[in-house]
Structures are given as C-alpha cells and as structure tokens.
N, C-alpha and C positions, 0 to 999 in steps of 0.2 A: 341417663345415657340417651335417650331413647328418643330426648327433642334432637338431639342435635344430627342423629341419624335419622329421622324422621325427616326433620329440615333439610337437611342433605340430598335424601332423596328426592322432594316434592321439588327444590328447584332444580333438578337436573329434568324432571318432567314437564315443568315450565319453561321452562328451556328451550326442548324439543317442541314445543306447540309451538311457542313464541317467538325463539328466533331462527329453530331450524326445520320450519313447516310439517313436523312428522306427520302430524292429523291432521288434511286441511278439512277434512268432513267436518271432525269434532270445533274444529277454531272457526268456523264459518258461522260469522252472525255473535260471536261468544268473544271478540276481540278483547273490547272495552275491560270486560266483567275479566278475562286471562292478564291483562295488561296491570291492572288494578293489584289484584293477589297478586301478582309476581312484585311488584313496588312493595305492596305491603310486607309479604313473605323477608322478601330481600333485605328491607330496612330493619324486620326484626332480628334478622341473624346477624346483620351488620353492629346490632346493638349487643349481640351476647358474648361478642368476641369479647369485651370487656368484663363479662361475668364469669366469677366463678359459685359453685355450689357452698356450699358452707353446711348444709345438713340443716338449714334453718325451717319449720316445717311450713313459713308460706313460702321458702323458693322452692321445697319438695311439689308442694302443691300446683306452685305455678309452673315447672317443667312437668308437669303433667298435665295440664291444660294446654301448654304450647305439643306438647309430642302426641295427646290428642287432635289438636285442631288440624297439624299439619298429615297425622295418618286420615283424618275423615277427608279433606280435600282429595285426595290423593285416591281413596276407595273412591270419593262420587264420579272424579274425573276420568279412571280407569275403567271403573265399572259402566259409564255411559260407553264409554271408548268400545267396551267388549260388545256392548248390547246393538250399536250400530254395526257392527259386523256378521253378527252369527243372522244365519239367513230367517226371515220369517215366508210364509206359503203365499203369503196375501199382500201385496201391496199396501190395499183400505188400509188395512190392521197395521202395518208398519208403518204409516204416514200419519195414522191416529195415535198409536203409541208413541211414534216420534216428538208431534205435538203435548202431550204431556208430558213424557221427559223432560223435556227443554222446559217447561215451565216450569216443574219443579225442581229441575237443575240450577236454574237462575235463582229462585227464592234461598237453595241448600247454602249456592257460592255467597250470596249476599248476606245469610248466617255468620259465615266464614268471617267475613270481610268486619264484621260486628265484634266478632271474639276476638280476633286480631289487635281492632281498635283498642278494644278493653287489657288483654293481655300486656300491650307494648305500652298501657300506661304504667300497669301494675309493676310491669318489669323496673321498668324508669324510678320508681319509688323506692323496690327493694336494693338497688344498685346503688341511691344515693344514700339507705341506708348502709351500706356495706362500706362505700366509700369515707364515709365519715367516722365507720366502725374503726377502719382498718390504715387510715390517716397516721396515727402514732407509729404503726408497726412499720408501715412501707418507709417512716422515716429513718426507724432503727435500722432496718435491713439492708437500708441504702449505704449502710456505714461498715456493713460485713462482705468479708470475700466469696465468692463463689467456686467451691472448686469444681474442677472438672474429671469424671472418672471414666474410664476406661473398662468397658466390658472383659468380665472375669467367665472367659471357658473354658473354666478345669471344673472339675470335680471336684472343689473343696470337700477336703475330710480333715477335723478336725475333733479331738478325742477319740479316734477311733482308730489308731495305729496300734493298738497290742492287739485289737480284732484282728483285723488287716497281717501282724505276723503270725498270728496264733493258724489264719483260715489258712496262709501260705505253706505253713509244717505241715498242715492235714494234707493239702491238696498233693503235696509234693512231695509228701513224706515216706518212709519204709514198706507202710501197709499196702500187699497188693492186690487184695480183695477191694469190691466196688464200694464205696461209702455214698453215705447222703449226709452233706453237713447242712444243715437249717441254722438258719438266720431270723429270729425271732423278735417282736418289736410293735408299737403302737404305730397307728399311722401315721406318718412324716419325719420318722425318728430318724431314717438314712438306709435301711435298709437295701434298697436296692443300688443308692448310692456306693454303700462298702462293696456288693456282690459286682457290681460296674468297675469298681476301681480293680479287685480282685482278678474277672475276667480279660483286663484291659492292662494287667500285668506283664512286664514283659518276660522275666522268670515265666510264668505262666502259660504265655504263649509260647515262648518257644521249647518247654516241655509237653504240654499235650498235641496228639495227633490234629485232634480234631473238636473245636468250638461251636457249640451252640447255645441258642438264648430262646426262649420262651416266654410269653406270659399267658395267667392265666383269667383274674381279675373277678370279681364277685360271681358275676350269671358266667359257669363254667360253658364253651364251645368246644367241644370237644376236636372237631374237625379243624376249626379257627387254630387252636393251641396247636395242632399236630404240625398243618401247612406253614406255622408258624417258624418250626422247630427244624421241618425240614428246606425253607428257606432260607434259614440262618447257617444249617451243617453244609450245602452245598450249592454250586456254583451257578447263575443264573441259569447256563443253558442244560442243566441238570435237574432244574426245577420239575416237578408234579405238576399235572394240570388239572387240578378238582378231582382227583378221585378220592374214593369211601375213605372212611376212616381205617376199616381195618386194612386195607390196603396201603394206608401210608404207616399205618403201625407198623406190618410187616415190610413197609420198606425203609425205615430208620433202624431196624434190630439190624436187618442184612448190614445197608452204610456203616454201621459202628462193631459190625462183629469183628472181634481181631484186633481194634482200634485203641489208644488211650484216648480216650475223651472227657471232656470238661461238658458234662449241659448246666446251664443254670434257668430253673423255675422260677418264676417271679409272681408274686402276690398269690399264693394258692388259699383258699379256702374253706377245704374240709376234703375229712380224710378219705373222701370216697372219690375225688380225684385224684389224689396220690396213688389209690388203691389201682383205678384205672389204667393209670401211666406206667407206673412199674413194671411192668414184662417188656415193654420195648426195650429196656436197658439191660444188655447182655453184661454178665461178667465174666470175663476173658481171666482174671486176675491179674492185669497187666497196669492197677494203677488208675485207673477211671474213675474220675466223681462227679457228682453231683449236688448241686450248691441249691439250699430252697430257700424262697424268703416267705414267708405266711405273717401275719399279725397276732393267731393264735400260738401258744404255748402248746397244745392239747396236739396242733398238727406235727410240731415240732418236736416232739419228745415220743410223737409215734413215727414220725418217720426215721428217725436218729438213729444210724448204724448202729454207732458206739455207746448210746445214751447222751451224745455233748451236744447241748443245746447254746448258740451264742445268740445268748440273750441280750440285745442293746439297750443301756441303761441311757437315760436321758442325760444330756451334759451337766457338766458340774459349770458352778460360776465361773470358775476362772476360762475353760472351755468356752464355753456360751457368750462371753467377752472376743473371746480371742476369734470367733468363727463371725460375729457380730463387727468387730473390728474391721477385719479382712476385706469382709463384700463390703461396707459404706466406706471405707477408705483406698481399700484395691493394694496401691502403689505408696500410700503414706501413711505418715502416722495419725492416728486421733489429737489433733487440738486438747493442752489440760484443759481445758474452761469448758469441752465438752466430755470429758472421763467418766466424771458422777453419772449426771446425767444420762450418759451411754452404756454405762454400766448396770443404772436401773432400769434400762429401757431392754438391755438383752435379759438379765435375770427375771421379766415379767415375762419371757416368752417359754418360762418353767423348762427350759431346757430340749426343749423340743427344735431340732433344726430346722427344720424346715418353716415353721414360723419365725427365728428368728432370718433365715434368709427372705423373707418375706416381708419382713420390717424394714429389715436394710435395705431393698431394692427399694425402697418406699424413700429411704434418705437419703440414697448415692442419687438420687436422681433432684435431689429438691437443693439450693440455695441454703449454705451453709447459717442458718440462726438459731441461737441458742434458744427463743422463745419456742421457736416451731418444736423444739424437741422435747422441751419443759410441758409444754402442751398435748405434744404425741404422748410424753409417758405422764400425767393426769387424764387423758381419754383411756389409754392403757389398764392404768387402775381399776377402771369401773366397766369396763368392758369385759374385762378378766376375771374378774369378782366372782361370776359363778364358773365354779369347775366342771362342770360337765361341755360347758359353752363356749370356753376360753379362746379355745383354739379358732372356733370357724367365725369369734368373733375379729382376732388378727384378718386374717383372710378377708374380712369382709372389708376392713382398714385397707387394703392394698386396691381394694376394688375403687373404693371413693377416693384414693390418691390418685386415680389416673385420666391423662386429660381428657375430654368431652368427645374426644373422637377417639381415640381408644376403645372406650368403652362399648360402643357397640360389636368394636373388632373383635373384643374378649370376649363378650357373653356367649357370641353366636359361635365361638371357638366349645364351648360347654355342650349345643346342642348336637355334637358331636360323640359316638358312642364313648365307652370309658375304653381308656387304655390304646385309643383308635389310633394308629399313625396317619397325620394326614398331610397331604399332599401340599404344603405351602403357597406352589403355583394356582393350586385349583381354587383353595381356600379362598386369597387373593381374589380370583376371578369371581368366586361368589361373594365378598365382601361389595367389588365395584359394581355388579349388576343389581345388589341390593340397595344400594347410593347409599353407602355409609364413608365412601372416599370421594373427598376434592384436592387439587393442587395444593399444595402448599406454596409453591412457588411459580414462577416462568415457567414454562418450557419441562415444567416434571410432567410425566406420566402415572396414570393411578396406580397403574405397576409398580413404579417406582415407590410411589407413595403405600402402598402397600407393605414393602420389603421394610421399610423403614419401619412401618409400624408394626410387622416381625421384631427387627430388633430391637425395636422400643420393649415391647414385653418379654422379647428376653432379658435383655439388662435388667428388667424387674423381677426376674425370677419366677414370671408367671406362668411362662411357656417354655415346654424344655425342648431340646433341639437333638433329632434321633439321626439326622444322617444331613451330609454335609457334600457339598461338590466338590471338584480339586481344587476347584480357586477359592474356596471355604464361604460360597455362597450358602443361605440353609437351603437344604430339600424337604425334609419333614419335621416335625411336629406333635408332640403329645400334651394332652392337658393333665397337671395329678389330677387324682380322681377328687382329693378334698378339695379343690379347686374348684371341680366339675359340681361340686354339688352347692358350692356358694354361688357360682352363675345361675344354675339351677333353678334357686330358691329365690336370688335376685331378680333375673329373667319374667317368673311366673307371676313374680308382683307387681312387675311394671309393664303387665301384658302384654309382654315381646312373644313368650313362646310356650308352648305346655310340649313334654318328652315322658310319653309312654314307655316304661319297663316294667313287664310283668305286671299289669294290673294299678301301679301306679300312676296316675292320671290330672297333669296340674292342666285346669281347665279355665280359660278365659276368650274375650277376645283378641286371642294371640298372631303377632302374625310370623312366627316360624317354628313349624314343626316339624318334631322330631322323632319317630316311631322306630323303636328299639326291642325288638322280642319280646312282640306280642302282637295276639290274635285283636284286631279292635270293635271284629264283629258282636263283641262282648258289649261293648261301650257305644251303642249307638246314638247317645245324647249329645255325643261332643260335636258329630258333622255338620251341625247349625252354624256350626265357627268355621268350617274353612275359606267361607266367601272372605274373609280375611286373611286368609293365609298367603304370604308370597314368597315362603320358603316350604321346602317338603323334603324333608332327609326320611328314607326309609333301608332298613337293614332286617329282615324277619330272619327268624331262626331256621337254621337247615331242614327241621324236616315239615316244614310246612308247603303244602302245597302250592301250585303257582297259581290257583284260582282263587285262592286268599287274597292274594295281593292283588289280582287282576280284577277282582268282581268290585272293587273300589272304584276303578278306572273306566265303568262301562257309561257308557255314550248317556245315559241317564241321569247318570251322576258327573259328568264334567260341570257345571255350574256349582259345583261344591270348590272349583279350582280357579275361577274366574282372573283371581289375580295373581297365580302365582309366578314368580320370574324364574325361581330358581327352583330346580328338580336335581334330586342326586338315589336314583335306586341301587339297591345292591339284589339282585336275585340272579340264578343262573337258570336259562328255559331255553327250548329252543322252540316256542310256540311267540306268535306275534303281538305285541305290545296292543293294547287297545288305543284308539285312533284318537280318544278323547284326553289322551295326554298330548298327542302331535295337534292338537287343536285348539289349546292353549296361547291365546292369542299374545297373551303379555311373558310368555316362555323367553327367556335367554340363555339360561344354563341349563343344559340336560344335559345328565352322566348317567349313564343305564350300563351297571353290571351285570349284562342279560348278553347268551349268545344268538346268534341266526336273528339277527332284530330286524325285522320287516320294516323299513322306514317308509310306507305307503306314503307318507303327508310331505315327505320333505320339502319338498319344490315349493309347496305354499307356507312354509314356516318364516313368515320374512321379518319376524322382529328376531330369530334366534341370532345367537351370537358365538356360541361355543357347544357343539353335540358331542359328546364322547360315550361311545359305544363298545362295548368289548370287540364286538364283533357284529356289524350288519352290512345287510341290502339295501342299495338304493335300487329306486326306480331308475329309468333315464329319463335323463333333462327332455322336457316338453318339446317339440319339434317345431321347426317354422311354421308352422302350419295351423299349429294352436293360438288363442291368443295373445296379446301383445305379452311380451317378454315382463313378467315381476322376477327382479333381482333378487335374492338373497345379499342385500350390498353389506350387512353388518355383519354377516357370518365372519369368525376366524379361526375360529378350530372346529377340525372336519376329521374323526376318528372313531374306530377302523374301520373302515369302507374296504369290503372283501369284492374281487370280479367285478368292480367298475369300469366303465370304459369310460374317459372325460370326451367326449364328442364337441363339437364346436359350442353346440347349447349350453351344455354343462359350465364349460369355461366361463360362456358370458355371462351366466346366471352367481356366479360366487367369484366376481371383481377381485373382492377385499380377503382374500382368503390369505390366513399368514403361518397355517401349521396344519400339515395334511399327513396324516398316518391310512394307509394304502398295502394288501397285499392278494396275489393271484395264488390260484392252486394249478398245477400241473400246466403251468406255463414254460414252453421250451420253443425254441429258434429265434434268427437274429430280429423277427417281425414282430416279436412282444411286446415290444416296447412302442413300436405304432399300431400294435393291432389294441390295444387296451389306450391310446391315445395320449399315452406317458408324453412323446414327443409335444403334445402340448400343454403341457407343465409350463412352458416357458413362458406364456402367453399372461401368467399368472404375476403381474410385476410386484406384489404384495408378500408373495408368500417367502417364509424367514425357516420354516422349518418343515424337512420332509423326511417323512420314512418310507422306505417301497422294499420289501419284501416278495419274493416268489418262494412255494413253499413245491415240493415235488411229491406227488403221492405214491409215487416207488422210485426209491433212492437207488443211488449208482454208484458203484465206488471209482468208475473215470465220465462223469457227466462231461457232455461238450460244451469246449467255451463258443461262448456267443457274445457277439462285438455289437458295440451300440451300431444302430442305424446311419447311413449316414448324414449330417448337420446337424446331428441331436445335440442338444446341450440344454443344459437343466435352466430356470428364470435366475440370472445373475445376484436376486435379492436376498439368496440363500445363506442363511449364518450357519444354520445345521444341516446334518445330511447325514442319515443310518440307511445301510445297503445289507439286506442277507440274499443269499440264494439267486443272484443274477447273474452266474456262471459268464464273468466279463474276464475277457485278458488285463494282464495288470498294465500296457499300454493303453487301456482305456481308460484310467484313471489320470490322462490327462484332462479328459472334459472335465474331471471336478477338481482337477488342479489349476485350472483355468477360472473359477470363481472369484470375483474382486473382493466377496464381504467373506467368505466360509472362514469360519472359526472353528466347530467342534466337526469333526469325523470320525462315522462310527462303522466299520469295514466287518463283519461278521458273517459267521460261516456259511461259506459258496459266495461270497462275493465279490472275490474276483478268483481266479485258479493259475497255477504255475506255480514255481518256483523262483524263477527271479522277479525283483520292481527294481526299477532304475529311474527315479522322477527327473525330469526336464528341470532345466534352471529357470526360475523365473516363474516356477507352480506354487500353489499354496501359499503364495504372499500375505496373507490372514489368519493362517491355520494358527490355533493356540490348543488344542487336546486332539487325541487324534487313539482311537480305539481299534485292535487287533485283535480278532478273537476266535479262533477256531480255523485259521488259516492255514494254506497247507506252503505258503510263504518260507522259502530255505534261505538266498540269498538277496539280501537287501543294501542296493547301492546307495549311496548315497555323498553327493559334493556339500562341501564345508557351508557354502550357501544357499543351501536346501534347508525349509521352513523357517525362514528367519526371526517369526515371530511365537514358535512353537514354547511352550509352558508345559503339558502334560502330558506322558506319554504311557500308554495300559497296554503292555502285551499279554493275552493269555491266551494257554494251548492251545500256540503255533508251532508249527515245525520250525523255526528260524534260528540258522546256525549261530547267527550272533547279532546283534544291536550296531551298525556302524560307529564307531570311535567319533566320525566326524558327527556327529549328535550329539556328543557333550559339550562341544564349542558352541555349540546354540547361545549366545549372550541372554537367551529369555527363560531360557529353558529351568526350571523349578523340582519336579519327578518325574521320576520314571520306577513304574511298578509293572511287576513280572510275575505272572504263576502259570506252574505245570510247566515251564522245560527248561531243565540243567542248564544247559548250552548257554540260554538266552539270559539267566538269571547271571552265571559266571560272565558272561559281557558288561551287561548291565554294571558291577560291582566293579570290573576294570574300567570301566569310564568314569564312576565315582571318584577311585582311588587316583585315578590319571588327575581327575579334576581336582582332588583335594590337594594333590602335589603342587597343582599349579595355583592355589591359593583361593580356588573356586569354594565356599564356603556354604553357600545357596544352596546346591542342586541335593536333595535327599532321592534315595532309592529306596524301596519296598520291595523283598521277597513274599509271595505271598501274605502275612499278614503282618511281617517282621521288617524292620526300618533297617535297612542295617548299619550297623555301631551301635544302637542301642540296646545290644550285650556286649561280654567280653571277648574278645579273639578268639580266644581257646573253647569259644561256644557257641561257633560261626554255625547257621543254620545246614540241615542238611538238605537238600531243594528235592522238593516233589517233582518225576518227571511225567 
C-alpha cells in the first residue's frame, strides 16, 4: 500500500515547492536538485499505473524500496523545512548550521536520485515479467463479460430466519417480567447482524416505548457504554453533557421507569460488566427486554432470564451458497460454468458469514473469469488449511484484492479505536492532508474522491455504514474489529503505524500513530520514532489525569513531532493545551476533544487547514499596527470558537474560510450581532458553511425578539446555515431566504420566536432540507410556490398546528419526518394520503421512528405529544 500513498504524498509536496512557491526559503539555490526528483518521482508513478502486485516477493520487496525512498525524501525535505524556521539565539550558529545542512541535504537528495535510477529499472524488469506472465490470460478475459453490480444495503440475513422468529415471540411475547435474551456466537458469525435486523423490526418498533443500542467491545468503558445508551434512548437536545457515570446510571433508570423498552448490548465480554449494567434496568413488568450479544457462552447462559441461550450455528452448504450468491451476484443469477466453482469457494469459508461476505465483495467487484475464481479457490485451499488461522487468512485476501490506493484508505481506517464511529467527513479530511488522495479525473475534488472511496469499501464489505443523511449520503463509519486487527498486523509490518492498547506495543519506524488506553510513560523506548510520525490519534482512558497526556506535549518534547500533519485528541480539561502542539509547523489537521482551549498560537499556525475544537479562545487577530499581515490563506474549518469578535483583521487574516462554527454566552439586544462583528461574515466570499449560536445564562420563559441590524445579511456563498438561540422575528428569515446557494437549514431552539412564518415568494430558491426543532412556531403559511426545490423536511417538538397542505405539491419533495406533536404528525399523514390519491408515489413520511404504511391500518401508530 504504502508506495503508492507515499508517492502520493511526496509529489503533492513537490508540487508546492515547485510550482506553487510554498517554500521560497527552502527552494532557493535547491531548483535544479527539486526539478530533477519531481521528473524522476513523476516518471515512476507514471510507470506503476500499469503495475499490479501479484504477491511475487521481489515486487513485495521492490514496493518497499519505492515507499521507503519516497517516505525518506519527504522526512529530509520537511524536516530541513522545520529546522529553518524554529528560531535559533545566534545568528553565527544559524548561518553555520545552515551551511551544513545544505551540504548534506544536497549529498541525502542525490542518494535519492541514485535509488530512484536503480528502482525504475528494477521495476521495468518485473513488469515485463508480469506482462509476458499474464499475456495468455488478458487474452482469455478479453473474450468474457463483465458484469456490473449494484451495491447491496440491507442487512442480508440468511439462515437465520427461525432465530429472527423465535427472538420476535420472546421480545413480543406474553411474559411481562424483564428478560435478557443473549445472542451467542464466534466472531463474525452475524450476531449483531440478527440483533440489527431484530431492533430494525418494524413489529418491534412499533411495540416498544422506547429503543436503545449500546456497545461494549473488549477494553470495557464504562462511561463510553453509558453516554453511548443514553444517546441512542433520547433526543439530541436531551443529550447528557459529560457527566459521571453514576450520574448517567441514575439518569437511564429515571428515562426507562414506567417505559417498555427494547436495549440491545452489543459484543459484551465478561460477566462483571453485565454485573455492572444491570440495576439501570428497571422492571416495571410491562414487557421490557433486553437483547445481548457476547462471543462467550459462559456470558450467555449467566445472563439468560429463562436459561435460553440462541446459540448461532455456522451456515450449512446450501445457506453459505445462497448468502455467497446474493452479494457476488446482487440482482442475477450465478452463470452454470461458475456454480462448482462458486460453490467451493463459499463452503471453504466454513460457514462463517462474514468471511464469506468478504470473498464476495472481493468478486462482485472484479471482471467476471472463471480462471480468477479457480485460482481464488486454490489460494483458498492453502490458506485455510490451518484452523486456527483460517479465518484472518480470508481477511487478509480482501486486503490484497484492493486497488493501490485504497489501501492506504483502509489501513489508516484500523488505527482508529475498535468499535469507533467515525466521522466520514473528517476521516476524508485526514486521508487528503496525509496525501493518500489524487483526482481521478477533471474537475473532481479530493472530497469527492474521497466519498468514492467510502463507497468503494463499502461495496466490499469492508466498512460498514452506521448513519446515513436524508439524501442517503454516508455520515459515519465502523471497522469490524476482525478487520481492525488484519490492518493492525498489516500496518505494523509495512511500517505505517504502531497502536498502543494496554501494554501492547507494535513498534517501528512508523508514521501513524495510534494511542488507545494506555499510560505510555511506561514505554519510553518508542519516542525515538516519533520524528517520523505525521499522524497522532490519542483517546486515554477516563480516569487518567490531564497531565499524562500534556507532559508529552511540553516545549521540550515538541521535536519528537516535527512532522506530524495530522492530530486528532480526545481529552476533556479545562486547563490550556501546551503550545508545542500549536507549534507544529507541518500541522493541518487538529481536532482536540478538550473544553476552554486556549488557542494562544493561532494567528501563526499558517500551514493549518482544518482546527476543530470542542470548545475554545481565540486570541484577537493582530492589529494594524503589528507587523505585516501572515494569512491563514489555507484555513477551512474554524470550530467552536466561543466570544469571538471577527474585527476587520480577523476577516483579512482567514480569506479562504469555508465552515465556521461560532457561539456567545449571554448575548441579548438588536447590537449583537455587530457588537461580536457577525455583520462581517459577509466579507467572507469562501465560506459554505455556518453555525452561530447564542446560549443565555438565565433562561426566560418570554425572551425579547431582537431583529437583525440593519443591511445585515449573511456572504451569499452559504450552502448551510444552523441558528439557536437568536431570539430573531420569523420576518427576519427573509435575509436567509434571500441566499442564492442555501440548501440545508437548520432553525433550532430560540431561533426565531412567534407564532406565525409566512415566507415571501421568491425565498429559499435552493433550499433542499430545512430543520425545525424546539420551536414555539403555531401557524405556518405557506404559497404552492414556496421552496421549489425542497426534498427534506424534519419537524420536531414544535408547537405547529399543522404542516401546510401546499408542501406536498413540492414536485421535489421526498420526506417529511415528525416527532413530539400530535397535531403536526396527523398533518404530515394528510398530505401523504392527499398525495398518494393523486398518484404521488415518491413522498415517504416518518412518525418518529415509524414510516408510515409500513404496518397495518388497524396498527396505526399512537403519536407521542
């Protein structure tokens, strides 16, 4: 993997030297010698497009000679980069050390330039071996069809429908004492697959009061699992914010007292977290269960109400066919001339699903030839051969089936904790600032190219997909964990990355790490490696102190970090980051799960590109008066920034800014909005995405409306826009109906007050999802040509007497979902029904979690008010 993201990288940093002056220090006098490696660099990647791996062990050898030579250019030229910046006392001393740098900078590149020569021979050889190899077959294959398949996202379940009715009679059944049904099972067998399909029932749903989902996963969290659980039971603006554990113990028994409810547990471990969990769960005797899925038997037959343990057996042949089938074919049938063949190839996956969905993602993706499969199942054979290994040897089969730039997307998806949900967008953003993505095409963006290679791994079953937008873009992301531990073990050997957990320690020179509950003061032999490091993911355990994690970070110890780009903390403090991470000169990514975050350095951080903060301070932007103006030109994400004022400087100094999350505390009158310098927001022609929030430190039950300033109006480049707490009349919501790009609006509680909206003709010309939530909104006007291009519509507890009718005529319009009030749910279902009358076929509606039609009449939901 590891050349081609290496390559990737080094010429995007060629790049910037060479055609887009990033360094003119560093490129000064170094033309020739940068011009040179960029030709050479170039011509070798130009030659690999034509190579593939084959497992042969001189191309092992030789991708590792190429993704070394390209990681060492790349350390010498960053790390000279860092050393002409960081200040020395003495001029002599910097002008003498400069002088030797440069010398032996010049002898390191012309190494370079030697290995390169040698390499792109070597390559040249094995290529025309390959070619010659693979002559007979490219002729066969030229003479077979290719089909083309169609991504499958259901929850195939197959053999597993008498579990599936058996778990239904318990859950739904006579008994109204509290039960615990466990779900027992090897890893990968489907468990949490059946408990997914179970909870995702619609019987299900619309018998119990109230669902939640947990996991718990090998290293128990105890606090993790809790906020987990109470996430899931209830409604964003109901969420917990970090408090104790026993504190959210005792506030899931309160939520559920009285309740039927459904929890389901996912992957528990031993019985002393069962042991834990059990008192949050009240029995009312009204019906309540609880669904667990563990790998042990021992856990499952002690948690067991009744003694019934559903035990999942591994599929039978003809099962294991038919689920095998399914995902390589999707939409067709299997070809006879590949049956045998495809038959032996799922029965070596011993029945286990999740390996054989793992093979097939491997064949729906590949040019249908009967060699290739004959082949897969002879490598099969002997890979399988020992039982203990069988399994992570499949696994590893999925890893080498995927193309050269994939793979660095997946592995670095591994050094991610186990069971993590992760952020898609952000992942994305860390992938492009590591230069693991280039265009594919004209005119893509790495964004783009990004998402794509989301899908790509889902269609392979390699990444599963946890939450979803309404236009069914993804949003998050989980790795299985047998997954995690093949990238793991791949990773550590081709000196990408070492991932500390508890005393486990893969050590190399790596350069992305990953530090997972544990103290590392233990292990102080590995810090010689970080001068390598340009990724840094840390998550410590709760109860560790913040001066664990901060005594790493002291001004001492910043050359241990020299080249990292990307930073991702999880800690909560309200004590200030140490300066030696804002100091970070080749820094682009920082995400610091930290509150009250002192960002003293900001103003000089000019290569960052994306800060996400829970919550901090900036300083203010430097004054005319300091000197000459440094931009922040590549900044684009700027978040949460709490009590900033944007003053003229600030503006100038973040150009390029295209997603600002922003919020004030006890901010009230119509001058907030120019006393905090909102009003020049607009001056921002880049920026695509804004949140602004006003939070009140003593609530009011009639707060005064306050009307925007006036010629305020937000930079027209705005595609998003989330509002709480701006106590604005709903006639102010023409300024943001006045936007030429806005697509998503997200209108949440205090932001705007009244009781009536009546929008203007001719607002919102772009709006396509549009979010209500905690609004005190009663009458809502609306003309038949109002939102014309709207798709998604989320009302929740609003006071709003009813949905206008003329909103179903929307020709764009897709759903409309409703929770928490009667009134507005029974609308919602009259414009369905109007619309189904008229032959409208499209438009689906959702009562809180319920679609509706998808039960019977006579078991029409009853609406929560």
């Amino acid at each position: 993997m590891a050349y081609y993201a290496a390559l990737t990288s080094l010429r995007e940093l060629l790049e910037d030297i060479i055609h887009h002056d990033r360094y003119p220090s560093f490129r000064r006098g170094r033309e020739n010698i940068m011009t040179s490696l960029y030709g050479k660099f170039v011509a070798l990647e130009e030659l690999l497009q034509d190579y593939t791996s084959e497992g042969e062990e001189a191309a092992d050898r030789l991708e590792g000679l190429i993704r070394d030579a390209a990681c060492n250019t790349q350390d010498i030229i960053e790390l000279e980069i860092f050393e002409q910046i960081r200040p020395l006392r003495k001029a002599i001393n910097k002008a003498v050390r400069w002088l030797t740098r440069k010398d032996q900078l010049h002898k390191n590149l012309e190494m370079v330039e030697h290995e390169i020569d040698s390499i792109t021979g070597e390559l040249a050889t094995i290529m025309e071996r390959q070619r010659f190899k693979n002559l007979q077959l490219k002729t066969d294959a030229s003479t077979h069809h290719v089909f083309e398949q169609t991504p499958d996202e259901t929850n195939t379940m197959v053999g597993f429908d008498e579990y599936l009715t058996t778990i239904k009679d318990q859950l739904c059944g006579q008994s109204l004492r509290l039960q615990v049904i466990p779900i027992s099972g090897t890893g990968g067998i489907g468990k949490t697959t059946l408990a997914r399909n179970v909870f995702h029932d619609a019987l299900v749903m619309y018998y119990f009061d109230y669902r939640g989902w947990t996991t718990v996963s090998q290293h128990y969290n105890e606090n993790k699992v809790l906020q987990s659980l109470l996430k899931s039971l209830m409604s964003k603006t109901d969420k917990s914010n970090g408090e104790e554990a026993e504190a959210s113990k005792e506030r899931i028994y309160q939520y559920l007292k009285g309740m039927r409810y459904l929890v389901v547990i996912d992957d528990i471990w031993s019985i002393e977290v069962w042991d834990d969990l059990r008192s949050i769960f009240p029995d009312d005797c009204n019906g309540s269960r609880i669904v667990l899925t563990t790998r042990s038997l021992d856990i499952a037959q002690y948690t067991s109400s009744c003694g019934i343990v559903h035990q999942i057996q591994f599929l039978n042949k003809e099962d294991s066919w038919s689920l095998f089938q399914g995902k390589v074919f999707v939409q067709d049938h299997c070809p006879p001339e590949f049956e045998s063949i495809g038959k032996s190839i799922a029965s070596k996956c011993y029945g286990l699903p999740l390996a054989i969905v793992v093979i097939a993602g491997i064949l729906s993706k590949a040019a249908l030839i009967l060699n290739d499969w004959k082949q897969l199942a002879r490598n099969m054979s002997t890979v399988l051969s020992s039982k203990d290994s069988h399994f992570s040897k499949i696994l590893y089969l999925s890893y080498a089936h995927l193309p050269h730039h994939l793979k660095a997307c997946f592995l670095y998806i591994g050094s991610h904790p186990e069971d993590h949900n992760i952020r898609i967008s952000r992942l994305i953003e860390m992938w492009i600032h590591l230069g693991f993505l280039r265009p594919h095409r004209d005119l893509q963006s790495l964004k783009e190219v990004g998402e794509e290679c989301i899908e790509d791994l889902v269609r392979r079953n390699l990444v599963v997909i946890t939450k979803k937008r309404s236009d069914g873009r993804f949003t998050s992301c989980v790795l299985h964990d047998l997954l995690r531990d093949i990238c793991k073990d791949i990773a550590s050997r081709q000196n990408l990355s070492f991932i500390i957990e508890r005393g486990v320690v893969f050590l190399n020179q790596e350069r992305y790490a990953s530090q997972q509950h544990f103290n590392f003061h233990g292990y102080p032999h590995f810090r010689q490696y970080y001068p390598f490091v340009s990724s840094y993911l840390y998550r410590p355990v709760p109860e560790w102190s913040e001066n664990r994690m901060f005594s790493e970070f002291k001004k001492e110890n910043r050359d241990r970090y020299k080249l990292v780009k990307v930073m991702a903390v999880h800690f909560r403090t309200t004590s200030s980051i140490p300066e030696a991470i804002l100091r970070m000169f080749h820094l682009k990514y920082l995400h610091l799960h930290v509150f009250r975050f002192e960002a003293r350095m900001f103003w000089k951080m000019t290569q960052l590109r994306h800060l996400l903060v829970s919550e901090m301070n900036l300083p203010p932007a430097p004054g005319v008066g300091s000197n000459a103006v440094v931009k922040l030109e590549y900044l684009q994400t700027l978040m949460t920034v709490y009590d900033f004022t944007f003053t003229d400087e600030a503006i100038e100094r973040i150009p390029n800014l295209r997603k600002l999350k922003t919020w004030y505390r006890g901010a009230e009158g119509t001058c907030k909005w120019r006393l905090h310098g909102l009003n020049k927001l607009i001056h921002l022609e880049h920026l695509e995405n804004l949140e602004v929030s006003f939070k009140k430190e003593c609530s009011s039950y009639h707060p005064p409306v306050e009307s925007f300033p006036g010629s305020f109006a937000f930079p027209p480049s705005l595609r998003k826009l989330s509002m709480t707490g701006c106590l604005l009349p709903w006639k102010d919501l023409s300024v943001v109906g006045a936007l030429p790009n806005l697509q998503v609006l997200k209108l949440r509680k205090g932001s705007y007050l009244g009781e009536e909206w009546k929008p203007i003709e001719g607002e919102f010309r772009s709006l396509k999802f549009i979010l209500m939530e905690w609004l005190d909104l009663k009458y809502w006007r609306a003309e038949t040509d109002c939102f014309p291009c709207l798709e998604h519509l989320v009302i929740k507890s609003c006071r709003l007497v009813q949905i206008p009718l003329e909103i179903g005529n929307i020709l764009t319009l897709k759903t409309i979902l409703v929770d928490g009030n009667n009134a507005t749910a029974e609308s919602a279902i009259r414009i369905l029904e109007e619309q189904r009358d008229m032959g409208n076929d499209v438009l689906q509606v959702s009562v809180g979690h319920l679609k509706y039609g998808d039960i019977p009449p006579h078991q029409k939901p009853a609406f929560v008010g």
